[in-house]
N, C-alpha and C positions, 0 to 999 in steps of 0.2 A: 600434331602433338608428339610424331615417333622423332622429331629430328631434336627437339631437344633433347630428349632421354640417351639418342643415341652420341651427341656432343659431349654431353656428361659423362655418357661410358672411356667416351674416346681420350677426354682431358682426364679422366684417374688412370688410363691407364699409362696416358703418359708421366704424372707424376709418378707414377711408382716405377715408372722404366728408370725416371731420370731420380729417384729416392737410390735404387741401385748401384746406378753408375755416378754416385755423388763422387765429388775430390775426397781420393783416399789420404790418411793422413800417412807422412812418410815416419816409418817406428823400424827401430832395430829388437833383434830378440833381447837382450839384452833390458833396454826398458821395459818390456813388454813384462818380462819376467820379474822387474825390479819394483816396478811401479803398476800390478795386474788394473790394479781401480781406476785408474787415472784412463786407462783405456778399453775400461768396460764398455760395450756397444757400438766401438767406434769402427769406421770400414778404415784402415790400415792396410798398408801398401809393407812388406819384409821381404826380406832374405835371409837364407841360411839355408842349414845343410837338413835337407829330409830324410828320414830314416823310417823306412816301410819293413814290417816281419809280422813274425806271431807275434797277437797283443800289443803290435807299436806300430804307431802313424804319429810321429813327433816331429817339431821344428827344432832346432841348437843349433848353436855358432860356437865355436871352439873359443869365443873371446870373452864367451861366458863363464869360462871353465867347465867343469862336470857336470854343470845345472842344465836339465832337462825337464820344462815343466808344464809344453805347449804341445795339447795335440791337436790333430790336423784330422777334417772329414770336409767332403764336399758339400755344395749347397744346390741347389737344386731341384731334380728326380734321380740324379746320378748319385751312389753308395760306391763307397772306395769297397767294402766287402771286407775289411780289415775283422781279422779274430780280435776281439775287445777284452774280452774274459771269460772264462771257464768253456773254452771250446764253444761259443756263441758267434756263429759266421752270420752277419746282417746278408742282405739280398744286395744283388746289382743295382735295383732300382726303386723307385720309391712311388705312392700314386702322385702322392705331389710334393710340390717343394718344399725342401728341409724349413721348418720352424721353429727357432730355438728363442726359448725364455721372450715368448712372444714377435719374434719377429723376424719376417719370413727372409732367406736367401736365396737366389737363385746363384746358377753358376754358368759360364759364357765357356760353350763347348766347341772351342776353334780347335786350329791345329796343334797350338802349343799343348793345349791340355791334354789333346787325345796323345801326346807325346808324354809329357808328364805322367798319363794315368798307366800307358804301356808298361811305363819304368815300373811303379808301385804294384803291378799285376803279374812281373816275375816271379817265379818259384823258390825267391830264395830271398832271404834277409838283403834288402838294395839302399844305400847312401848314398845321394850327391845333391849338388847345389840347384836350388830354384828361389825364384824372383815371384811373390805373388800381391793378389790383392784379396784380402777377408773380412769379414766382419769377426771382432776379438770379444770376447764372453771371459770374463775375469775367476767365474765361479763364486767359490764365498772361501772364505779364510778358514781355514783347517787347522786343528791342534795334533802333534800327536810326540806323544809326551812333551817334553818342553821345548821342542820343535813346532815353527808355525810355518805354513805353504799355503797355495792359493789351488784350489781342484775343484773337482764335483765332477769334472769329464774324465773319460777316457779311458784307460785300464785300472778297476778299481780304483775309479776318482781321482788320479793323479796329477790331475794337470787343471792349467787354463784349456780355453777351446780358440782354433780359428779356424773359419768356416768359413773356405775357400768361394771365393766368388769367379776370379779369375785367374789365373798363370801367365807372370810377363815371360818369364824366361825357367828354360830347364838345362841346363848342363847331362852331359854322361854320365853312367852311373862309375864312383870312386871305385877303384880297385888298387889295391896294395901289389909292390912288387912281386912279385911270382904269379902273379892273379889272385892275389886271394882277396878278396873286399874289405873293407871300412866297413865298418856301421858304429853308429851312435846308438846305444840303448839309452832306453826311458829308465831314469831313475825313478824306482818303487816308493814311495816315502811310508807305505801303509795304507790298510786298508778303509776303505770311508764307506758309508749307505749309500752315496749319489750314483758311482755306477756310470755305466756310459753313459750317451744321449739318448735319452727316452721320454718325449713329451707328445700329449696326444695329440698334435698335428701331424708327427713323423716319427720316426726312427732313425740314426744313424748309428753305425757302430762307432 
Protein backbone atom coordinates (compact mmCIF):
# COMPACT_ATOMS: atom_id res chain seq x y z
CA UNK A 1 0.00 0.00 0.00
CA UNK A 2 3.22 2.53 0.61
CA UNK A 3 4.09 2.67 -3.17
CA UNK A 4 1.06 4.05 -4.25
CA UNK A 5 1.02 6.87 -1.72
CA UNK A 6 4.47 7.32 -2.51
CA UNK A 7 3.66 7.79 -6.55
CA UNK A 8 1.01 10.22 -5.64
CA UNK A 9 3.53 12.29 -3.66
CA UNK A 10 6.07 11.86 -6.38
CA UNK A 11 3.41 13.04 -9.48
CA UNK A 12 2.23 16.40 -7.24
CA UNK A 13 5.44 17.18 -6.82
CA UNK A 14 6.15 17.20 -10.05
CA UNK A 15 3.19 19.02 -11.25
CA UNK A 16 3.96 21.90 -9.05
CA UNK A 17 7.87 21.83 -10.24
CA UNK A 18 6.42 22.02 -13.74
CA UNK A 19 3.22 24.63 -12.33
CA UNK A 20 6.57 26.85 -11.77
CA UNK A 21 8.61 26.57 -14.49
CA UNK A 22 5.27 27.03 -16.91
CA UNK A 23 5.97 29.19 -20.42
CA UNK A 24 6.38 32.59 -19.13
CA UNK A 25 4.45 35.02 -21.05
CA UNK A 26 6.88 37.49 -22.79
CA UNK A 27 5.38 41.40 -21.36
CA UNK A 28 7.18 44.62 -21.48
CA UNK A 29 6.97 47.07 -18.34
CA UNK A 30 5.13 49.24 -20.26
CA UNK A 31 1.95 46.93 -20.70
CA UNK A 32 2.46 45.60 -17.53
CA UNK A 33 1.83 49.14 -16.20
CA UNK A 34 -0.78 49.99 -18.71
CA UNK A 35 -2.88 47.07 -18.66
CA UNK A 36 -2.11 45.78 -14.55
CA UNK A 37 -5.51 43.30 -14.82
CA UNK A 38 -4.86 41.78 -17.95
CA UNK A 39 -1.73 40.35 -16.23
CA UNK A 40 -2.92 39.73 -12.86
CA UNK A 41 -1.43 36.07 -11.84
CA UNK A 42 0.39 35.52 -14.94
CA UNK A 43 4.26 34.23 -14.68
CA UNK A 44 5.76 37.00 -17.11
CA UNK A 45 9.01 36.92 -18.58
CA UNK A 46 10.35 41.48 -18.51
CA UNK A 47 13.13 43.67 -18.72
CA UNK A 48 14.00 46.84 -17.55
CA UNK A 49 16.07 49.00 -15.41
CA UNK A 50 16.11 47.86 -11.36
CA UNK A 51 16.44 50.31 -8.91
CA UNK A 52 17.37 48.97 -5.30
CA UNK A 53 17.63 51.94 -2.07
CA UNK A 54 15.78 52.99 1.02
CA UNK A 55 12.05 52.06 0.40
CA UNK A 56 12.67 51.05 -3.44
CA UNK A 57 13.03 47.73 -5.12
CA UNK A 58 11.07 48.90 -8.52
CA UNK A 59 11.03 47.75 -12.16
CA UNK A 60 11.00 51.02 -15.12
CA UNK A 61 12.01 51.41 -18.62
CA UNK A 62 12.78 54.92 -19.55
CA UNK A 63 10.16 54.17 -22.52
CA UNK A 64 7.48 54.49 -20.06
CA UNK A 65 8.33 57.86 -19.17
CA UNK A 66 8.44 58.92 -15.29
CA UNK A 67 5.84 56.05 -14.51
CA UNK A 68 7.12 53.99 -11.87
CA UNK A 69 4.53 51.49 -10.63
CA UNK A 70 6.20 47.86 -10.24
CA UNK A 71 7.83 46.71 -7.32
CA UNK A 72 9.99 43.79 -7.16
CA UNK A 73 10.65 41.04 -4.10
CA UNK A 74 11.88 37.52 -4.45
CA UNK A 75 9.93 34.22 -4.19
CA UNK A 76 10.98 31.72 -2.49
CA UNK A 77 12.77 31.54 1.40
CA UNK A 78 15.21 34.24 -0.02
CA UNK A 79 13.96 38.24 1.28
CA UNK A 80 15.69 40.98 -0.83
CA UNK A 81 15.78 42.80 3.02
CA UNK A 82 14.69 45.87 1.15
CA UNK A 83 13.52 48.89 3.93
CA UNK A 84 9.67 48.96 2.71
CA UNK A 85 8.46 51.71 5.16
CA UNK A 86 8.74 53.51 8.16
CA UNK A 87 12.39 51.98 8.84
CA UNK A 88 10.85 48.23 8.61
CA UNK A 89 14.02 46.03 7.44
CA UNK A 90 12.20 42.46 6.59
CA UNK A 91 14.95 39.41 7.39
CA UNK A 92 17.12 37.58 4.93
CA UNK A 93 15.04 34.63 4.89
CA UNK A 94 11.85 33.23 5.21
CA UNK A 95 10.59 29.65 6.84
CA UNK A 96 9.10 29.03 3.65
CA UNK A 97 8.18 30.20 0.36
CA UNK A 98 6.80 33.47 -0.43
CA UNK A 99 2.81 33.15 -0.75
CA UNK A 100 1.16 35.88 -2.20
CA UNK A 101 -2.75 36.30 -2.64
CA UNK A 102 -2.75 32.50 -2.46
CA UNK A 103 -0.28 31.35 -4.49
CA UNK A 104 2.94 30.15 -3.68
CA UNK A 105 6.64 31.23 -5.62
CA UNK A 106 9.50 29.85 -5.46
CA UNK A 107 12.71 31.33 -6.69
CA UNK A 108 15.72 29.48 -8.88
CA UNK A 109 18.96 30.45 -6.84
CA UNK A 110 21.84 29.94 -9.72
CA UNK A 111 24.45 32.08 -10.43
CA UNK A 112 22.76 34.68 -12.28
CA UNK A 113 20.70 35.47 -9.26
CA UNK A 114 23.33 35.30 -6.74
CA UNK A 115 24.83 38.14 -9.13
CA UNK A 116 21.74 40.11 -9.39
CA UNK A 117 21.03 39.93 -5.50
CA UNK A 118 25.13 41.14 -4.85
CA UNK A 119 23.99 44.23 -7.08
CA UNK A 120 20.69 44.98 -4.76
CA UNK A 121 22.77 44.25 -1.50
CA UNK A 122 25.18 47.25 -2.08
CA UNK A 123 25.39 50.05 0.43
CA UNK A 124 24.03 52.53 -1.73
CA UNK A 125 21.09 53.54 -3.95
CA UNK A 126 22.13 50.78 -7.37
CA UNK A 127 20.35 50.89 -11.12
CA UNK A 128 20.83 48.80 -14.06
CA UNK A 129 19.34 46.59 -16.36
CA UNK A 130 17.94 42.89 -15.80
CA UNK A 131 16.12 40.27 -17.78
CA UNK A 132 13.75 38.27 -15.46
CA UNK A 133 10.90 35.77 -14.99
CA UNK A 134 7.97 36.55 -12.11
CA UNK A 135 4.82 35.83 -11.28
CA UNK A 136 2.66 39.66 -11.74
CA UNK A 137 -0.05 40.52 -8.84
CA UNK A 138 -1.92 43.50 -10.43
CA UNK A 139 -3.23 44.74 -6.79
CA UNK A 140 -6.62 46.62 -6.89
CA UNK A 141 -7.20 49.93 -8.27
CA UNK A 142 -6.57 52.93 -6.14
CA UNK A 143 -8.17 56.35 -6.04
CA UNK A 144 -6.41 59.23 -4.95
CA UNK A 145 -8.14 62.33 -5.47
CA UNK A 146 -9.02 62.23 -9.11
CA UNK A 147 -6.05 60.23 -9.85
CA UNK A 148 -6.41 56.37 -10.29
CA UNK A 149 -3.14 53.68 -10.10
CA UNK A 150 -2.95 50.09 -9.59
CA UNK A 151 -0.97 49.32 -5.80
CA UNK A 152 -1.68 47.55 -2.56
CA UNK A 153 2.32 46.55 -2.65
CA UNK A 154 5.39 48.00 -1.75
CA UNK A 155 6.28 51.35 -0.22
CA UNK A 156 3.04 52.39 1.20
CA UNK A 157 1.07 50.56 -1.40
CA UNK A 158 2.51 51.96 -4.38
CA UNK A 159 2.72 49.81 -6.91
CA UNK A 160 1.84 46.44 -8.67
CA UNK A 161 3.97 43.46 -7.49
CA UNK A 162 6.52 40.96 -9.40
CA UNK A 163 7.68 38.18 -7.61
CA UNK A 164 10.82 37.20 -8.96
CA UNK A 165 11.05 33.56 -9.76
CA UNK A 166 14.07 33.58 -11.82
CA UNK A 167 16.95 36.06 -13.41
CA UNK A 168 17.73 35.64 -17.08
CA UNK A 169 20.28 38.31 -17.30
CA UNK A 170 21.83 41.10 -15.14
CA UNK A 171 24.03 43.87 -16.56
CA UNK A 172 26.41 46.38 -14.32
CA UNK A 173 25.29 48.48 -12.09
CA UNK A 174 24.60 52.27 -14.22
CA UNK A 175 26.87 55.01 -13.27
CA UNK A 176 26.84 58.50 -14.66
CA UNK A 177 29.90 60.23 -15.97
CA UNK A 178 32.20 61.17 -13.13
CA UNK A 179 31.04 58.02 -11.24
CA UNK A 180 28.22 59.17 -9.87
CA UNK A 181 24.99 56.59 -10.50
CA UNK A 182 21.45 56.61 -12.06
CA UNK A 183 18.77 55.58 -10.04
CA UNK A 184 15.24 55.56 -10.87
CA UNK A 185 13.07 56.49 -7.92
CA UNK A 186 9.49 55.04 -7.06
CA UNK A 187 7.05 57.58 -7.84
CA UNK A 188 4.93 58.02 -4.35
CA UNK A 189 1.34 58.46 -5.67
CA UNK A 190 -0.10 58.45 -1.79
CA UNK A 191 -0.59 56.82 0.96
CA UNK A 192 -3.02 53.49 0.85
CA UNK A 193 -3.90 50.70 3.97
CA UNK A 194 -2.45 47.76 2.03
CA UNK A 195 1.22 48.36 2.88
CA UNK A 196 3.74 46.03 1.77
CA UNK A 197 3.45 42.27 1.41
CA UNK A 198 2.07 40.74 4.36
CA UNK A 199 -0.01 37.56 4.24
CA UNK A 200 -0.08 34.78 6.59
CA UNK A 201 1.89 32.29 4.70
CA UNK A 202 4.92 34.81 4.52
CA UNK A 203 6.27 38.13 4.77
CA UNK A 204 8.17 39.90 2.23
CA UNK A 205 9.30 43.47 2.42
Amino acid sequence: MARPTVTVCVLLGLLVRQEQAGTAEKADVCALLANPADYNHKLVEVGGVVSHGFENFSLSDPACGERTGIWLEYGGTVNSGTVYCCGVIAGRSRDAPLVVEGITVLLNQDGTFRRFDAQIQRDEDVSFRATMIGRFFSGTRQRLGRAEYWGGYGHVGCCSLLVIQQVLTVEAVERKAGGAQSSVECVRVGWTSHGAIDRPAARAG
